[in-house]
N, C-alpha and C positions, 0 to 999 in steps of 0.2 A: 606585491605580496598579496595572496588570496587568502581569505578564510579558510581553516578546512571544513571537512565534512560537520555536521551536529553531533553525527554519533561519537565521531574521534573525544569532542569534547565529553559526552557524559561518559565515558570509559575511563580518558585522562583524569577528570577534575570530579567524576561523582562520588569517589572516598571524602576527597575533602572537603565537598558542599556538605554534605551527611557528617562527618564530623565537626562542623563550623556547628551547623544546626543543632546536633547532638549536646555541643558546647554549652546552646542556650535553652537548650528545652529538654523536656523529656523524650526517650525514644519513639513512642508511637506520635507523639506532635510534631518531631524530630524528623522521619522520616515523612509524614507529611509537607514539612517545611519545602524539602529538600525536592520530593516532587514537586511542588509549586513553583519552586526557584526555577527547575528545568524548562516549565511548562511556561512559567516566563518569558524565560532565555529562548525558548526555539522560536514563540510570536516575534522578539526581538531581533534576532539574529540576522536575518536578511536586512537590516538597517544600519548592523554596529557599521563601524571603519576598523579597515582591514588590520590596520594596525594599533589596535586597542590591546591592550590587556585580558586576556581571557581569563585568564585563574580571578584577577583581581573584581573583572565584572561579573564574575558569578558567584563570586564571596559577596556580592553588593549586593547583589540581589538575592541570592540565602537570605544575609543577616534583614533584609524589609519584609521578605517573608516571615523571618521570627518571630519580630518585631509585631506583623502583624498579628500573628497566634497568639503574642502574649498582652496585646492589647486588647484583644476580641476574647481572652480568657479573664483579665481581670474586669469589662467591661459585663459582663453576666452569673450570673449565682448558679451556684450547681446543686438541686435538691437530691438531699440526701434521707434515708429514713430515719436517722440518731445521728447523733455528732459523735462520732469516734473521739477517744482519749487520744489527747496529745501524747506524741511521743517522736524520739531521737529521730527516730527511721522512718518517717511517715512518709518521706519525700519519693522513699525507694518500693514502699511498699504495693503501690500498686503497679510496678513496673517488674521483668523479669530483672534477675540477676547477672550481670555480664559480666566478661573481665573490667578489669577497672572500673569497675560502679562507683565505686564509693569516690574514687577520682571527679567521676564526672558530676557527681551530684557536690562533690568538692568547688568545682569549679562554676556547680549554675550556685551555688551559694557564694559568692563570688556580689561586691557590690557590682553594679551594672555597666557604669564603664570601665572596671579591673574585667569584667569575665570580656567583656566584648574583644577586648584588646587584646585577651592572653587568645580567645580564640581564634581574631584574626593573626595575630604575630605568631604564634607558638603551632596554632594548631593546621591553619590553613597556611603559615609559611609567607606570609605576607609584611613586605618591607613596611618598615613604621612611617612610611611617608601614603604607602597607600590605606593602610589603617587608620591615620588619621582624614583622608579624604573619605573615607567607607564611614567614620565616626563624627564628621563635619567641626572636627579639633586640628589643632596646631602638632605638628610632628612631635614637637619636646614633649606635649602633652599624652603622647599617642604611648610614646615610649616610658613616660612616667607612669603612665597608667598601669599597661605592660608589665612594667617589673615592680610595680603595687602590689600586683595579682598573684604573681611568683610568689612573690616574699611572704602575701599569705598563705600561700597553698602550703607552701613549705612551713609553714607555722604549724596549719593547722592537720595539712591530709599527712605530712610527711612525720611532722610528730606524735599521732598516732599511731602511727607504722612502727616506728620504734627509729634507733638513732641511724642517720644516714653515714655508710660504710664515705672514709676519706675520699676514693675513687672515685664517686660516684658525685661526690662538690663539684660546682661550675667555680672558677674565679674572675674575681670581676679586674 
């Protein structure tokens, strides 16, 4: 079995890379990530083995790109001319308004390994055996984390929304 093309890959998998990214970052850092992760992935690419994981090694490689953005953001000061008033919204405020915004700034509020894990489980579709090798944890752990994350989202973004119609419950 061959690899296919590179392009096949950013066609199949670049929703998901960009919403992994999205996951953990804001959109303009977001889509940056997501170009790095590619720009990664094509140097690499002539090296993987044929029968690796594609979705999985490019969720790896997103989330070190994230990773790196939001080390290299908390690692420098950003001058401002006034310190703006705190407030609820701040987080949205300088980004445009999307669908689901407030989901996804739900979900980067999210403690760190809850958001990571709902990103890779939930959003990139990835089995809780490869989220826990992407998050250097134990599968139980992967998957506890996982439906940590849920459980607050649903706390927090779903009961704001107002009460969720019956249909629409998962049961465990």
């Amino acid at each position: 079995m061959s690899l296919p093309p590179f392009d096949r890959l950013v066609t199949d998998y670049g929703q998901v890379v960009l919403r992994v990214c999205r996951a953990l970052l804001p959109i303009h850092d977001a889509e940056d990530a997501a170009a790095d992760a590619f720009l990664a992935a094509l140097e690499a690419y002539p090296r993987l083995r044929p029968d690796s994981d594609l979705k999985a090694w490019l969720v790896t490689i997103a989330h070190r790109k994230a990773v790196d953005i939001l080390r290299r953001r908390s690692r420098h000061a950003v001058p401002v001319p006034e310190l703006p008033e705190p407030s609820l919204g701040a987080a949205s405020a300088a980004e445009p308004a999307l669908p689901d915004e407030q989901l996804w700034i739900a979900v980067r509020d999210l403690p760190s390994k809850q958001r990571h894990a709902v990103a890779y489980h939930y959003v990139a579709d990835l089995a809780h055996a490869d989220v826990a090798a992407i998050m250097g944890t134990r599968e139980v752990a992967a998957r506890r984390n996982a439906a940590d994350g849920i459980r607050a989202l649903r706390r927090s973004y779903l009961a704001a929304s107002g009460p969720v119609p019956p249909s629409s419950r998962t049961r465990r």
